[in-house]
N, C-alpha and C positions, 0 to 999 in steps of 0.2 A: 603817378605824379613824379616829374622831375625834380630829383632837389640838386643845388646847387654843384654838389659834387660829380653830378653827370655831365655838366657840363665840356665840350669839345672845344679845344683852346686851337687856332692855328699857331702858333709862334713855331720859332726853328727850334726843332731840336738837338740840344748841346750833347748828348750822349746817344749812345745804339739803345739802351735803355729808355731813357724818352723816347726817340723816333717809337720802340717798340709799344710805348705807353699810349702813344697818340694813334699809331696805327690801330692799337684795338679800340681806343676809345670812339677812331670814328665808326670802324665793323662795326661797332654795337648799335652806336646809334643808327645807321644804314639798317641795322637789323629793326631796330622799334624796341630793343630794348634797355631799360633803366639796368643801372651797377646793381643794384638789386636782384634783378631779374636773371642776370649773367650770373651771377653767384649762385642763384639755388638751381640753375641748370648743373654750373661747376660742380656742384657742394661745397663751394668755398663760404666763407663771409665778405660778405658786401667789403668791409675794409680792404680784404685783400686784392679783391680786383680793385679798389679806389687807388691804393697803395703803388699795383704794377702802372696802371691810368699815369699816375704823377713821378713814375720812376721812385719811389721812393724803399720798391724794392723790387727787385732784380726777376722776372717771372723763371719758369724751372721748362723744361722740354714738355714735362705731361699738360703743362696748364696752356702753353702754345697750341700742342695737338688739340686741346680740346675746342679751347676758343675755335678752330681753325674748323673744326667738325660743329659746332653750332652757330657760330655766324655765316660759315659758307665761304669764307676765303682762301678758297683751294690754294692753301702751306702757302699762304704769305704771312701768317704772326711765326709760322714754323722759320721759315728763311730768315724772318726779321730775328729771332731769336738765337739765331747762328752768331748773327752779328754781336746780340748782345753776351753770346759764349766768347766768341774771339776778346774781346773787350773786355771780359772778367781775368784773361791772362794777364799778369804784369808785364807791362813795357819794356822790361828786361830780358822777359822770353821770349816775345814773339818773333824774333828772328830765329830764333830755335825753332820755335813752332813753324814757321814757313820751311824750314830747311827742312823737316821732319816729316811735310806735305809730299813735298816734291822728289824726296829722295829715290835713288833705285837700292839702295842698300843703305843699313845705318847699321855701325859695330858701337856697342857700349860697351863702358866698365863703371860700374856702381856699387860705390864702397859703405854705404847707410842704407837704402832700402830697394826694391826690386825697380825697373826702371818704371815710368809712367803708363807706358803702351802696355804693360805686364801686370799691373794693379788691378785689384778687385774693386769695387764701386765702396765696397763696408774696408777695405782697408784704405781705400785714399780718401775717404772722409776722416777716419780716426789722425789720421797723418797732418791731412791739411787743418783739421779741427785742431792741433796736438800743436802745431806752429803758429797758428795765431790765439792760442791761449782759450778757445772757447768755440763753441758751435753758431753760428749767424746767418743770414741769407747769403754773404759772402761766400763765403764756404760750399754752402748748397750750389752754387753756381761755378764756382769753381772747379766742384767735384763733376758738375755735369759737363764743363770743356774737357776738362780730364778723360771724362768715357769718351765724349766725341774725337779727341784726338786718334784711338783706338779703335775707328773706323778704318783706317789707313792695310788694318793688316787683313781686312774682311772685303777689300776691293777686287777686284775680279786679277789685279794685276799689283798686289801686294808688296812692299818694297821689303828684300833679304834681310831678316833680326838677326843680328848676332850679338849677344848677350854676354859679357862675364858681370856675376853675381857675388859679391864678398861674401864669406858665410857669414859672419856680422850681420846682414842684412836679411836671412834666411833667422837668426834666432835674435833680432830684435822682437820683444813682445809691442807689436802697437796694435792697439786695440783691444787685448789679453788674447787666450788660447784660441777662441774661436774663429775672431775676426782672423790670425792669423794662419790656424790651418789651411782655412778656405783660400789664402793665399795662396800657402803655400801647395796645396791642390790644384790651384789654378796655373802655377808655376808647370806642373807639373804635366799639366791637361796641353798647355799653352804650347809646350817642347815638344810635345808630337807632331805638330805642324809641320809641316815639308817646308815651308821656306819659314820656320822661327829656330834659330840654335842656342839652347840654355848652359852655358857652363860655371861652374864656381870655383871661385876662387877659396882654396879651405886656410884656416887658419895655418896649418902643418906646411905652407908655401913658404912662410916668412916671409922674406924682402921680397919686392914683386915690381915689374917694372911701371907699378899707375898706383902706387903706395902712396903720393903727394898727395892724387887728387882723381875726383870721378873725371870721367871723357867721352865725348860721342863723335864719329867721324860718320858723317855724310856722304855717300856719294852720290856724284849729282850724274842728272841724263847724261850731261857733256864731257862726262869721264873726269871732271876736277873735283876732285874732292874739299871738303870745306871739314874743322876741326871745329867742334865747343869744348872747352874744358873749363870746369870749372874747381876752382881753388878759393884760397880764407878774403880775398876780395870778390868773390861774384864771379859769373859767368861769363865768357867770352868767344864771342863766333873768330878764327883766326883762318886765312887765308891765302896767306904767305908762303909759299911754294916750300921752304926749307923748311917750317916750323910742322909744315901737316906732313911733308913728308916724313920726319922722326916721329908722330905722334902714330902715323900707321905702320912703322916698324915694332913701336912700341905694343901696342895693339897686338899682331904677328906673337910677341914676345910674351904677350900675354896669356893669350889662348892656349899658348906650349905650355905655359907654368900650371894653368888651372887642369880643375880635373875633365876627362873628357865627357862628352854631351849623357854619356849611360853611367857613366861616374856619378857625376853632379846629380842625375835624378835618383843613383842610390841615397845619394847623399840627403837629397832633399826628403826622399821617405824614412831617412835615419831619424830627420829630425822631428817629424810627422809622429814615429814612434815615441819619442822624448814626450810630444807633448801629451 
């Protein structure tokens, strides 16, 4: 029996999230089955598929994959649910995040926590949970663009990491000892890559030329490089020929001050020991 909650609504959808709710809503019914019936395939409960149905929460990559293997719609809630990753980013990133696509090289410096593409899945939930004061579907879906951005370094043709690391961000506790070893293992696993280079910045540097503020330089296919830096007002993509070209000197200045790439991984199993 259908009850009312099955029902398949045409209207437009205002979000990637609805589009993605109504796209399964109508798979299901194409399939013959009730929100009911989808769920004990899932092992969900009925609400939760009702819930992702109305948008009213955000679905996660494994519940796409599944849907996608029992109604038969060869990775279209999967594709659909990219959209609704891209979309869980803030509006303030996502020029970050396209530049971060497309890049042939990206150089950071990150003075609070390891950068994004370098996080473990259990450390940037504790992070992200940790900034918005509590654990929610937000978060879960956030944590999951967060891994899909970290596609980027497993593509056949992976764009050049170079990494400086504050040691700050190496003995921040977030998430307490375990969440963070595993990090810092993964740091560690992360810097043997041939094209990822890990270095840290140690306390014992003092003044350092990115002491203001974290930075990432982009370079793009067409050899111009693009600047984000971000500082105590927010984020900022800059473009301005004089302004990026000091921010990649600085850069340059940087890497000299920190410790070098077999340095920095002693350093990181110093702290490994500490814990």
């Amino acid at each position: 029996m259908t009850s009312p909650g099955d029902a398949v609504t045409d209207h437009d959808p205002d979000s990637a999230a609805a589009f993605f709710g109504g796209e399964l809503a109508r798979a299901r019914h194409r399939a013959g089955l009730t929100q009911e019936q989808l769920a004990e395939k899932l092992n969900y409960s009925r609400g939760a598929v009702a819930n992702v149905e109305t948008a009213q929460r955000p679905p996660q990559r494994e519940f796409a994959e599944r849907c996608d293997e029992i109604l038969g719609t060869d990775g279209l809630l999967l594709r659909a649910w990219k959209l609704v990753s891209r979309e869980s980013v803030p509006a303030k990133y996502r020029g970050f995040i396209e530049e971060e696509e497309r890049a042939k090289s990206i150089h950071t410096y990150e003075q609070t926590f390891p950068p994004g593409l370098l996080q473990t899945q259990a450390y940037a939930r504790e992070l992200l949970a940790g900034v918005r004061m509590a654990y929610d579907n937000h978060v879960d879906t956030q944590v999951e663009a967060r891994m899909r951005r970290q596609e980027i370094l497993r593509r056949d043709d992976p764009p050049r990491l170079r990494a400086v690391i504050d040691e700050a961000a190496l003995r921040r506790m977030i998430g307490g000892a375990d969440v963070i070893r595993d990090q810092l293992e993964h740091l560690l696993k992360m810097g043997e890559m041939r094209h990822i280079t890990i270095q840290v910045m140690p306390f014992a540097a003092g003044a350092h030329a990115a002491l203001n503020g974290q930075m990432t330089i982009f370079d793009r296919l067409n050899g111009q490089p693009v600047l984000y830096y971000e500082g105590p007002t927010g984020g900022h993509i800059m473009t301005e020929a004089g302004v990026v070209s000091d921010a990649v000197d600085r850069m340059d200045v940087l890497r000299a001050q920190a410790l070098s790439p077999d340095e920095s991984a002693d350093m990181i199993r110093h702290v490994l020991e500490e814990l």
